[in-house]
C-alpha positions as CSV (number, residue, x, y, z in Angstrom):
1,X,-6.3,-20.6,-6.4
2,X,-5.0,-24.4,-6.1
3,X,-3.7,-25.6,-9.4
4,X,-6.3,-28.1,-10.3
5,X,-9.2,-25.0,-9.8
6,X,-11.6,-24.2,-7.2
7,X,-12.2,-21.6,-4.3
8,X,-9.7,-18.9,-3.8
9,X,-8.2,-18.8,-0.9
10,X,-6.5,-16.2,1.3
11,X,-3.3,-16.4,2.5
12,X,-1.6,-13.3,3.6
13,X,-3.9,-10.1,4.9
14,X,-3.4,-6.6,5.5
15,X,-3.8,-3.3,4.7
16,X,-0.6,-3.0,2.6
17,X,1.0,-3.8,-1.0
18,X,2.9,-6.7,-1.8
19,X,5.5,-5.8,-4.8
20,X,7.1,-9.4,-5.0
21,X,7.2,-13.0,-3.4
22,X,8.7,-16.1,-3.7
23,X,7.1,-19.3,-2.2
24,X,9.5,-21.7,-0.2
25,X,10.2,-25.7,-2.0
26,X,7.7,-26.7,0.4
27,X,5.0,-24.1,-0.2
28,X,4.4,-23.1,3.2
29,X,6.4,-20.1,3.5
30,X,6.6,-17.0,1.7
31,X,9.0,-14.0,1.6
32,X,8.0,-11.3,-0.3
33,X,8.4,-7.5,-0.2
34,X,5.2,-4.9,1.1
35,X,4.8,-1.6,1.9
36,X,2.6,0.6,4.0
37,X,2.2,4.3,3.2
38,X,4.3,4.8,6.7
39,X,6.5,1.6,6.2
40,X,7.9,1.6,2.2
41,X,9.6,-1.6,1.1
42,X,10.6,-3.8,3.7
43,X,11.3,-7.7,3.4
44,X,8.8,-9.8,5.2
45,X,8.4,-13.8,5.8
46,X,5.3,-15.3,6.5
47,X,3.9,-18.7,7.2
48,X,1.1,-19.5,4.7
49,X,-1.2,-20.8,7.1
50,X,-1.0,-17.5,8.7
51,X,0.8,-18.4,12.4
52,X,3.6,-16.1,12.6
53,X,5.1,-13.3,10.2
54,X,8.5,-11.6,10.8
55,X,9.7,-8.0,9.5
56,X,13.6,-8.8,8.3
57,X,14.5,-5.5,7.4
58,X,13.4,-1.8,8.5
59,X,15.4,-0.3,5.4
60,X,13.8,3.4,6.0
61,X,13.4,3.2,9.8
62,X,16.5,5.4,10.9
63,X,15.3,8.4,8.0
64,X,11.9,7.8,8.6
65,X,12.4,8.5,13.1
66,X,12.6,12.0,12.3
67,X,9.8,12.5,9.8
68,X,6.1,12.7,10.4
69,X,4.5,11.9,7.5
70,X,0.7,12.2,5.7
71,X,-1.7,9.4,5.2
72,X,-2.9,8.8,1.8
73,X,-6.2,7.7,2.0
74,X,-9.0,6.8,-0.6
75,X,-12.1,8.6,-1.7
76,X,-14.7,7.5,-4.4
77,X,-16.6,10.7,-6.4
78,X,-18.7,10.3,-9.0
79,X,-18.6,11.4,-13.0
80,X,-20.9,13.6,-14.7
81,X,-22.5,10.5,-16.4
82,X,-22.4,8.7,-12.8
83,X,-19.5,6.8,-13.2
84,X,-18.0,6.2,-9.9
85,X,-14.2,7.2,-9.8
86,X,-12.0,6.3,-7.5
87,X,-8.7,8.7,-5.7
88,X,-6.4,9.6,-3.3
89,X,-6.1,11.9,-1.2
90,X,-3.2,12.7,0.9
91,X,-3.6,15.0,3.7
92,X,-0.3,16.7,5.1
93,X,1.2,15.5,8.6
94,X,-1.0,17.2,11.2
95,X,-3.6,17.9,9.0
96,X,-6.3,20.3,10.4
97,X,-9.7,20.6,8.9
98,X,-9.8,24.5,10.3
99,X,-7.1,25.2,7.9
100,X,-7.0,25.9,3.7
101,X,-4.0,23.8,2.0
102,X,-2.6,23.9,-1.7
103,X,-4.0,21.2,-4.0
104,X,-2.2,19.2,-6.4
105,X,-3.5,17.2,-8.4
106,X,-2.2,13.9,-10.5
107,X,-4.4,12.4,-13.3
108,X,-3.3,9.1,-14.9
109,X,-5.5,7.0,-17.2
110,X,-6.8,3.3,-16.1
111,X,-8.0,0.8,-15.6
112,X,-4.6,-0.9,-16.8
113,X,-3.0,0.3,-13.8
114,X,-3.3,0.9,-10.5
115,X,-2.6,2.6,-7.3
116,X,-2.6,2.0,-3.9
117,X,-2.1,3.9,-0.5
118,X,0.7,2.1,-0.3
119,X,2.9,3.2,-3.4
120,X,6.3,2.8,-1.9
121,X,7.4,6.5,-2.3
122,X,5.0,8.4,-3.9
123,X,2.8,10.1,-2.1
124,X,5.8,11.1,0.3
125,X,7.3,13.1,-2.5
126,X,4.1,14.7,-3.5
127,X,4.5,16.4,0.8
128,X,7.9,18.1,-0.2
């Protein structure tokens, strides 16, 4: 949103979670830090107007060569009073839907905060 109001307008897209920027002096570059469920935390900088975007750092690449990893992905259910409520699911790597798997599941209160898919770390830990 420009400082003296009006329309919002998109800089940066993707399908991943941005913990932190920082805007260059001349507000047309940005370096911040994102992750991706199969990516966590790695440093990016990014034009503003969207022509070019470089990955700086692949901090988990070497661990992450020899893992094989679950998506988290999200599902929307509905209350008994019809309130629609929204969750993850994370399916393990090579996730058939022939086969039964364990369940665990992780209830936290809202709306103050949320998650994403793209919770640096979490939902790896919850595939140990």
């Amino acid at each position: 949103v420009p400082v003296g109001g009006g329309p919002i307008e998109v800089l940066l897209t993707a399908d991943r979670e941005m913990q932190s920027y920082s805007l260059s002096p001349d507000g047309m570059q940005a370096g911040f830090v994102a992750s991706k469920n199969q990516a966590p935390s790695d440093l990016y900088l990014a034009a503003l107007d969207g022509s070019c975007e470089h990955r700086l750092t692949e901090v988990n690449g070497e661990w992450l060569a020899s893992k094989t990893l679950g998506e988290a992905n999200d599902l929307w259910f509905e209350s008994i009073d019809g309130t629609p409520i929204h969750g993850w699911i994370v399916k393990p790597p090579d996730f058939s839907p022939t086969e039964q798997y364990p369940l665990i599941l992780s209830i936290h209160g809202g709306p103050h905060v949320m998650w994403s898919r793209h919770e640096p770390t979490m939902w790896h830990e919850w595939q140990v």
